[in-house]
TIDO-437417 format. One record per residue (C-alpha): x, y, z. Coordinates in steps of 0.001 Angstrom, whole numbers, plus 500000, padded with zeros to 6 digits. Layout:
<rs>
XYZ
...
</rs>
This chain:
<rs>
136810508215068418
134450506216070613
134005507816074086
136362505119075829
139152505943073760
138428509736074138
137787509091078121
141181507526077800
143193510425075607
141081512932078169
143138511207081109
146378511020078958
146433514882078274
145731516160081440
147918513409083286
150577516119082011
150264518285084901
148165515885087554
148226518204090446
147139521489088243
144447518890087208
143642516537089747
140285518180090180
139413517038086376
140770513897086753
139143512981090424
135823514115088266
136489511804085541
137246508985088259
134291509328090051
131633510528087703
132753509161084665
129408507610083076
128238511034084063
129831513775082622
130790514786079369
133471515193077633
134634517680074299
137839517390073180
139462519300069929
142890518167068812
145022520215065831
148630518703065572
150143519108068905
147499521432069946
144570520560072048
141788521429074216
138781520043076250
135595520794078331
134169519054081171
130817519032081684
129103517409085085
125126517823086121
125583519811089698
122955517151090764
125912514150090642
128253516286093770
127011516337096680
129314519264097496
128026521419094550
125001520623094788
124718522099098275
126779525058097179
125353525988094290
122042524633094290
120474526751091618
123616525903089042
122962523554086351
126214522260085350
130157522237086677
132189523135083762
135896522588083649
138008523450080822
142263522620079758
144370522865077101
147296524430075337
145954526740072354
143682529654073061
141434529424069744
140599525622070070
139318526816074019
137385529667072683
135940527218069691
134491524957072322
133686527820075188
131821529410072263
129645525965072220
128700525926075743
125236527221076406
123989531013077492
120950530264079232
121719528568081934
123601528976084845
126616527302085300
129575527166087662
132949527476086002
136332525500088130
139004527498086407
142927526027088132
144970528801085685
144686532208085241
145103532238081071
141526529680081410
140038532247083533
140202534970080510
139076532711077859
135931531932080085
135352536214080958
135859536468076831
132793534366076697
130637534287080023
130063537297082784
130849535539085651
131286536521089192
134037535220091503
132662533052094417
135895531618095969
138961529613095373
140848526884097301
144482527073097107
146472523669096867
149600523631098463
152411520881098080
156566520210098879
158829518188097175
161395517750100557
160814516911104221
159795519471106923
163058520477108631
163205521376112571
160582518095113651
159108518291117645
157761515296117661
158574512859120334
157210509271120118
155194508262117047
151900509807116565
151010507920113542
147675505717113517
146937503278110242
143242502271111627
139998503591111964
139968505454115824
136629505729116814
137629508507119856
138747510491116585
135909510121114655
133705513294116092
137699515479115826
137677514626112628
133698515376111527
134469519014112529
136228519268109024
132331518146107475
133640514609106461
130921512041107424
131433508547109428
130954506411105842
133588509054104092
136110508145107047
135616504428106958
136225504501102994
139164506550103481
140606503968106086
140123501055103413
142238502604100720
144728502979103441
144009506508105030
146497507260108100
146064509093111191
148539511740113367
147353513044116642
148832514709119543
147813513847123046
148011515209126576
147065513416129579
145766510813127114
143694512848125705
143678513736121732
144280517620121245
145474517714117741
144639515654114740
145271515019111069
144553512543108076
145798511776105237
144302509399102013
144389508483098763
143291511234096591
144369510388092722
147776508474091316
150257508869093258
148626512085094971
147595511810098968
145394514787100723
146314515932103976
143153516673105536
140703516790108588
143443518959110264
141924519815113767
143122520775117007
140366522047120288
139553525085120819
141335525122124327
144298523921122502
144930526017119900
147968528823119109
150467526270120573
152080525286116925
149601521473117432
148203521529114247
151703522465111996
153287519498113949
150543516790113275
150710518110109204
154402518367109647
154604514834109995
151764513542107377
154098515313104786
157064513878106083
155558510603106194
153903510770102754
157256512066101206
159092509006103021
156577506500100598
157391508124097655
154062510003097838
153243513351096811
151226515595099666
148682518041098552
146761520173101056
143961521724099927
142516524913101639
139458527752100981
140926530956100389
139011532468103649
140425529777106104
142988531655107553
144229529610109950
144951526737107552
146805528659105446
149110529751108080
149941525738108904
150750525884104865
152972528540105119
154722527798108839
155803524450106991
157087525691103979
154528524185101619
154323525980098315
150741527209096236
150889525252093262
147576525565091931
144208528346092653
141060527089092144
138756529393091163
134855529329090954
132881531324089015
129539531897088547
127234532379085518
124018532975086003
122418532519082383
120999535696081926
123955537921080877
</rs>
């Protein structure tokens, strides 16, 4: 099988379960001449590995700066995961992105890792009951006064402007015409679309701003046939209480794990 057509099978398999795998897929997108790619198919039964240099992320690459390589791994039968884990190499350090907890024991049968942290995705399938928003809050261009609201999240003035041209949207609160509460949302992968950049000031905050703003990006999504997925670290507390205040369910943990060569 050329590595196209594997590329292409890669995408099919995983394409099962998109938001369990969107992180995969989004890597495949974006790095695709990049990374590489195992795949083991028996019958029905499959597997795969995804390996990308940490050099190629700009995100991993500032997190784990003395990590070689971002491995990912999927499939449905244990041995045909352990046959390629058992492939990977021992002497370097790597960072492991493990999204189910049976993956996470094939890699410990294999690697002594270390947990670093996870990010929890959260998603709903129906509208937000119990709305309080009056007047429409929702932006579809780029809003310069939101720009610096919206950096405070760590997305950068060229991220925002390509979000806006695949269609990113805007919902902010304001009082006295001033913006107290903001929220994005844009493209992610298929039919998925991140709520992010959720940020309300400091003098603003435990007044229920920030679930109303998300409130309505679900909502909105939901109304265009569009699946939300909100994406949090496992230490931001506060964003995780937004998740739960609207209802939004933990579909998927990310975990990442570290192994640092020697062990």
């Amino acid at each position: 099988m050329g590595r196209s057509s594997k590329l292409q099978r890669v995408v099919q398999l995983l394409s099962g379960h998109v938001l369990e795998n969107i992180t995969m897929l989004k890597m495949l997108e974006a790095y695709r001449d990049s990374i590489q790619c195992r795949l083991l198919e028996r019958g029905e039964e499959w597997a795969l590995t995804l390996c990308l240099p940490v050099s190629c992320s700009t995100y991993d690459r500032r997190s784990y700066p003395e990590a070689e390589s971002i491995i990912m791994i999927a499939g449905s039968e244990q041995g045909l995961m352990d046959e390629l884990l058992g492939g990977l190499p021992l002497g370097k350090p790597l960072i492991f992105k493990c999204q189910k907890e049976e993956y996470r024991k094939c890699i410990e049968a294999h690697f002594k890792v270390t947990f670093v942290r996870s990010f929890y995705t959260y998603s709903r399938l129906v509208p937000v009951p119990n709305m309080e928003i009056s007047g429409d809050i929702e932006e579809s261009g780029y809003n310069e006064s939101l720009v610096s609201l919206w950096m405070n999240n760590g997305y950068d003035r060229q991220e925002l402007l390509a979000m806006f041209q695949r269609g990113a949207r805007s919902y902010t609160l304001y009082t006295a015409g001033e913006p107290v509460s903001t929220c994005l949302t844009y493209y992610n992968y298929d039919n998925v679309w991140e709520i992010g950049a959720v940020f309300t000031r400091d003098d603003q905050r435990g007044k229920g701003y920030a679930r109303r703003v998300a409130a309505e990006a679900v909502n909105r999504l939901l109304e265009r046939k569009l699946t939300p997925r909100y994406q949090v670290l496992d230490s931001n507390r506060a964003s995780i209480k937004v998740a739960e205040a609207l209802g939004l369910s933990r579909v998927v943990t990310l975990e990442h794990l570290y192994y640092d060569g020697n062990t």
